[in-house]
C-alpha positions in Angstrom: 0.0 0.0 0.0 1.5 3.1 1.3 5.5 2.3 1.3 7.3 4.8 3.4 11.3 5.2 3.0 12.4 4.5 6.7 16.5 6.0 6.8 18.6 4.9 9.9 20.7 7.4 11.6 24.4 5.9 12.5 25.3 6.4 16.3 28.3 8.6 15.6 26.6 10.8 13.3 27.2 14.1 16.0 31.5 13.0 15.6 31.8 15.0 12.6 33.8 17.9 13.1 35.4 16.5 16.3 38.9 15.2 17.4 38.9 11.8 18.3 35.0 12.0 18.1 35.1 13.1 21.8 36.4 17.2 21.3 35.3 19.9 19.4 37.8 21.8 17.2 37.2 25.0 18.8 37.6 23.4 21.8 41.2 21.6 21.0 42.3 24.9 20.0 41.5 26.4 22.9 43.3 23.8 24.6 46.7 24.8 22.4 46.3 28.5 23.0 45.7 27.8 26.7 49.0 25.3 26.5 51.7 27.3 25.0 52.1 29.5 28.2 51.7 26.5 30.7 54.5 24.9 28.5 56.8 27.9 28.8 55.8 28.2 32.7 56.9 24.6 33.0 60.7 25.5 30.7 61.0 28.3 33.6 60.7 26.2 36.4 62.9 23.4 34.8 65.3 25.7 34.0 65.9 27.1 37.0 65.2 23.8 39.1 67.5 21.6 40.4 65.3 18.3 40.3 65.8 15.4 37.8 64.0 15.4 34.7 61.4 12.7 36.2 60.5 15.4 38.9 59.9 18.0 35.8 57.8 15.8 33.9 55.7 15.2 36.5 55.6 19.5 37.4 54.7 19.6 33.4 51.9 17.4 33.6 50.2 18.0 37.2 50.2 22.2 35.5 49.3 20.9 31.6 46.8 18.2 32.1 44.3 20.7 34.3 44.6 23.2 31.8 44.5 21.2 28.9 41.6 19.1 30.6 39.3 21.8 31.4 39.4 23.7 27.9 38.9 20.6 25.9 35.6 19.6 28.1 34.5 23.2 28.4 31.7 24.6 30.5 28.2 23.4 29.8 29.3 21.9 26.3 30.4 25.3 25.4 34.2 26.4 24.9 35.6 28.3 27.5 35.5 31.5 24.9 31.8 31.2 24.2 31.0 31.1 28.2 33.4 33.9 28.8 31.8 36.1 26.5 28.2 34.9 27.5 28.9 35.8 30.7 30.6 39.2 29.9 27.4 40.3 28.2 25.3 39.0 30.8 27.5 41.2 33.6 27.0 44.0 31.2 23.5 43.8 30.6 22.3 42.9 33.8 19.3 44.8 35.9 17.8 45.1 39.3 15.0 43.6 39.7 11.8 46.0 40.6 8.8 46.2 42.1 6.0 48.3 41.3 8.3 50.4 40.1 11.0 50.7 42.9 14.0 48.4 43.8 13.3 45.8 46.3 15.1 46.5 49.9 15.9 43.8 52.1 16.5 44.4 55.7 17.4 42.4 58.3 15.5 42.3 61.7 18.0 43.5 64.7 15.7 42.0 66.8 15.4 38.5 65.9 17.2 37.3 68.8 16.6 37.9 72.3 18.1 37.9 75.5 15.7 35.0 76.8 16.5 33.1 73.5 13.5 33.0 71.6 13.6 33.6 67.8 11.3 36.4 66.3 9.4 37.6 69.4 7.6 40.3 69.2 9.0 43.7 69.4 7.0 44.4 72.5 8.1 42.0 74.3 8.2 42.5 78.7 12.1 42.9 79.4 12.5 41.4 83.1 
């Protein structure tokens, strides 16, 4: 009767355009751009170190692999670049929140402790 064409969508149809089919370019870049100075931190502190090169490898990594790490995952599936600037706009563009047309005040009660130890008496309270 009625034949419909019926397609089937591979699993790893979303790895195009990723490293490894785990990282987004953007993303691996960022991780580069992030890496050269952490690289050249990590030459300083060789250079001027008197520990074996075992001891250096292992100051590379525990300062490269964080780094690294954290720009290739991101924040919220966005690249670190794309949340920084999100959140620069929202800091820019952000407003206080009214009511009825003034700002909202909090205050905090001074009395909300008292010297029998009851919370939130009332402020007539008997004083003995």
């Amino acid at each position: 009767m009625n034949e419909q064409d019926i397609y089937y969508i591979p699993a790893n149809f979303t790895d195009a355009g990723r490293v490894l089919g785990l990282f987004e370019l953007r993303n691996c870049i960022e991780a580069a751009v992030l890496a050269v100075p952490a690289v050249g931190l990590c030459t300083l502190i060789a250079h001027f170190t008197p520990f074996s090169l075992t001891v250096k490898l292992i100051i590379l990594l525990c300062l490269l692999v964080p780094v690294c790490g954290f720009a290739l995952v991101g924040i919220r599936d966005e690249s670190l670049s794309r949340f920084l600037i999100t959140y620069i706009c929202w800091r820019k563009n952000r407003r206080i929140a009214l009511n009825k047309g003034e700002s909202i005040k909090y205050e905090r009660k001074r009395n909300d402790f008292r010297h029998t130890g009851r919370r939130g008496g009332k402020s007539g309270a008997r004083k003995q």
